[in-house]
N, C-alpha and C positions, 0 to 999 in steps of 0.2 A: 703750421700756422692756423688752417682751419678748426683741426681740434684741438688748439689752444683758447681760439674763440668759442668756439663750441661748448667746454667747459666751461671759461668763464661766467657764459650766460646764462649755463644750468647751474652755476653758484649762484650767480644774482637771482633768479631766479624762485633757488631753496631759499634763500636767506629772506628774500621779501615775503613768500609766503611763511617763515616761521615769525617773522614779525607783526603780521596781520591776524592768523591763523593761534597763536598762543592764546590760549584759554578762553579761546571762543571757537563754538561748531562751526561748522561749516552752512548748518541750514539755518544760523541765526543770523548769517550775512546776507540771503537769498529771500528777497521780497518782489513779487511778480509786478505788486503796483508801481514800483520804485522803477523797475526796468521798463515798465511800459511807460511812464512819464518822461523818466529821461532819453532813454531808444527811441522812442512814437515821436516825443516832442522833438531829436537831434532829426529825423527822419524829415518830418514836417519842416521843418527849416531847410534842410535839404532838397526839397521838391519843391517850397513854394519859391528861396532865395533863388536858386542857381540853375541856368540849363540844362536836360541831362547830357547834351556832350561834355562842359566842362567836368562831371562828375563821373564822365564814363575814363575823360581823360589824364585826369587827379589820380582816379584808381588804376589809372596803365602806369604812371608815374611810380607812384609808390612803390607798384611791383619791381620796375626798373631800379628803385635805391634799394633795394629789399636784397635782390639779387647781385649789386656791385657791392664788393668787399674791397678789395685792393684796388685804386684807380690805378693802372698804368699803360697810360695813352702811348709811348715810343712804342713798345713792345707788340702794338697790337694795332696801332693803325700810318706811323710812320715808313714802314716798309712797302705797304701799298700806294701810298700816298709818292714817293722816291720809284716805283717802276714806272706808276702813269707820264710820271716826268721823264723818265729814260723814253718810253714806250712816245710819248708827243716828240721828245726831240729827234729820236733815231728815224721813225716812222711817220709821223705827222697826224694829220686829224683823223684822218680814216681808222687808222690803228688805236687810235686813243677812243673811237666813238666805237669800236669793238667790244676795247678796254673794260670799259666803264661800265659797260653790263654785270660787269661780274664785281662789281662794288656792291658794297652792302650799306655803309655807309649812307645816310639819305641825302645829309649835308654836301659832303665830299663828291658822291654821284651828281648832285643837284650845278654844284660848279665847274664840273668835267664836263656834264651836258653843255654849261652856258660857252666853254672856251672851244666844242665841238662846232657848237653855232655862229662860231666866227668873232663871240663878243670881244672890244679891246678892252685895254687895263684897264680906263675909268669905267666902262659901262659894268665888265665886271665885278670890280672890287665895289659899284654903288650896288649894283643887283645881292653879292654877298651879303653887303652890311646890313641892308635892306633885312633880309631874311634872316638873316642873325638877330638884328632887335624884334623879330615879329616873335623867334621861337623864345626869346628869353620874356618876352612879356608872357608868355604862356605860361612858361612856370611860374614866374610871378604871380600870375590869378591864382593859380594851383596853392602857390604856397600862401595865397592871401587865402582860400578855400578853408585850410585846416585852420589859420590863426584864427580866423571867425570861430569855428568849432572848438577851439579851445575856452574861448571865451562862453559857448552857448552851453556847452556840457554843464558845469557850475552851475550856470543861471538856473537849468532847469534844474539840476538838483536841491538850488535853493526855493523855488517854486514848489515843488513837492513839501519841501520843508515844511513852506508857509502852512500849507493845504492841511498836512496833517494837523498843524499845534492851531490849525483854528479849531478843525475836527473834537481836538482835545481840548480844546477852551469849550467847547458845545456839550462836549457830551463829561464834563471835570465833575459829576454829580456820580456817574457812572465809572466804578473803578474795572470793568472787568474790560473794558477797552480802550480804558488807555494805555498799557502796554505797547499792544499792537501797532497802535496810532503813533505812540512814539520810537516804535520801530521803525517805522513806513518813515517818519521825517529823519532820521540819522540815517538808513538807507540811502533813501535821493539822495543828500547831500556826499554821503559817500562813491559811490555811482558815479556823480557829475567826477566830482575830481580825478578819478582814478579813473576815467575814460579822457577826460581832459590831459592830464597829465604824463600819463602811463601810455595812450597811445598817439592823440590827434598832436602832438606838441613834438615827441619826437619822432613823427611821421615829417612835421613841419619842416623839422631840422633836417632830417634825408632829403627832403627834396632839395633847402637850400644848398646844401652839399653838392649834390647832384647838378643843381643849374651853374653853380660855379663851378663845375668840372668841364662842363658844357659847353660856359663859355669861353673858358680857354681853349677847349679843345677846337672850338668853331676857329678860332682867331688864328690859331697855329694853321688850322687847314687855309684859312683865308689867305694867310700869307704865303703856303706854299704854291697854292693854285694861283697868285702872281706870280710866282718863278716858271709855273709851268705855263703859264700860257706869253711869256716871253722868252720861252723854250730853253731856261737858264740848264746849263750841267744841273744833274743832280748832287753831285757833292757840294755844289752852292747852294742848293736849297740844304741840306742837311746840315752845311754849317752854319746856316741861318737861323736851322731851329734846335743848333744844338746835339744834330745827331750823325754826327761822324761816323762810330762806330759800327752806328746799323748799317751806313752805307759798306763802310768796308766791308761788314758780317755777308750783304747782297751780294755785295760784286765778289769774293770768293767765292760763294755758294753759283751765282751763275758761271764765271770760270773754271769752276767744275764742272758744274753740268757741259760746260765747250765741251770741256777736256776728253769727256764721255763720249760724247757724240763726234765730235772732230778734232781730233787732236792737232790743233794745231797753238802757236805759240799766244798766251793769252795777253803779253804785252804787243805783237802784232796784231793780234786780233782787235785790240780797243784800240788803237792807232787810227785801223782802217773802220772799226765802225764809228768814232769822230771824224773820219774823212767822208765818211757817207753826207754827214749832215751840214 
């Protein structure tokens, strides 16, 4: 699957550059002033509009959708999510505030903490929600960051434009610069697009992608960490989010491991550790 994607992109890739690239050099696309108006001026909008936390955090962003290819939230965070709940119900808070150190998750660790600290259902499903709309307004600036950029790249390429075909309306007496001059204005304007287009726009769309993976996946967690902190079975939380099977895949995998350690009979054994609790 990777080096199916992989390929693909080095097709897209060839193909766009033989469509830009045919019967034109390569050094008659590469104009210094063109990059510095449009780079210098997207730069300057950049330092004057936005804080540099947001842009420090835009760019942790991007890297995050850069690097997710396949989203699949069962396989990678509902198994942990399914022991904290065994681990609270068999064990209680002490064991769950062990637990939870070894989450990674920031989310998911962040409401293990609050159900360690004794919070009930409403306080924490409002403390949840709470922090759930704070993180998705965040991506939302983020993804409001680049749609701006999308819109500035163009501007200033068309700015450069201007600049040049004044240059060229002043100096229309003199033919040995205007060439140049009218290179320098199809530059910028090429510039602006093809930075607008080619990256700030589908940087845009990774993140939307990403904040809506996000929030489902908060939601899912929200709603498990009310089962666990009303100390529900885990097979009740998994059939709540739909994930039966990973529980069964668990509870084999740990009745093996008994099996290993103490052989003793693994339908006696969950009998009595439901009797514990």
């Amino acid at each position: 699957m990777v080096l199916r994607s992989f390929s693909l992109g080095i097709g897209f890739i060839l193909l766009m550059i033989f469509g830009f690239f045919r019967g034109i050099e390569i050094r008659d696309l590469i104009n210094i002033q063109s990059l510095i108006i449009v780079l210098g001026g997207t730069a300057l909008v950049l330092y004057t509009g936005f804080p540099s936390d947001r842009l420090r955090e835009t760019c942790s962003a991007v890297m995050i959708a850069l690097r997710q290819r396949n989203y699949s939230l069962p396989e990678t965070l509902l198994p942990e999510i399914l022991e904290l709940a065994r681990i609270y119900r068999v064990h209680g808070p002490i064991a769950l505030e062990k637990a939870k150190e070894k989450v990674e998750h920031n989310f998911l660790h962040f409401g293990a903490t609050l159900i360690v600290e004794g919070y009930d259902e409403w306080s924490l499903m409002n403390s949840l929600e709470r922090e759930n709309h704070l993180r998705h307004e965040e991506r939302k600036a983020q993804i409001c960051l680049l749609r701006i950029l999308t819109r500035v790249a163009p501007a200033l390429g068309m700015a450069g434009t201007v600049i040049s075909l004044m240059h060229v309306m002043k100096n229309l007496g003199n033919t040995e610069g205007v060439g140049s001059s009218l290179g320098l204005a199809l530059s910028s304007t090429l510039y602006g697009i093809l930075l607008a287009n080619l990256f700030f726009l589908p940087m845009a769309s990774k993140l939307e992608e990403l904040n809506r993976n996000e929030t489902r996946e908060r939601s899912m967690i929200m709603e498990a960490l009310r089962g666990v902190q009303r100390a529900d079975h885990p097979l009740r939380i998994a059939e709540r989010l739909n994930s039966y099977d990973i529980y069964c895949r668990m509870k084999r995998e740990r009745d093996q491991e008994r099996q290993k350690t103490n052989p003793v009979d693994p339908v006696q054994d969950g009998m009595l550790e439901e009797g514990r609790t």
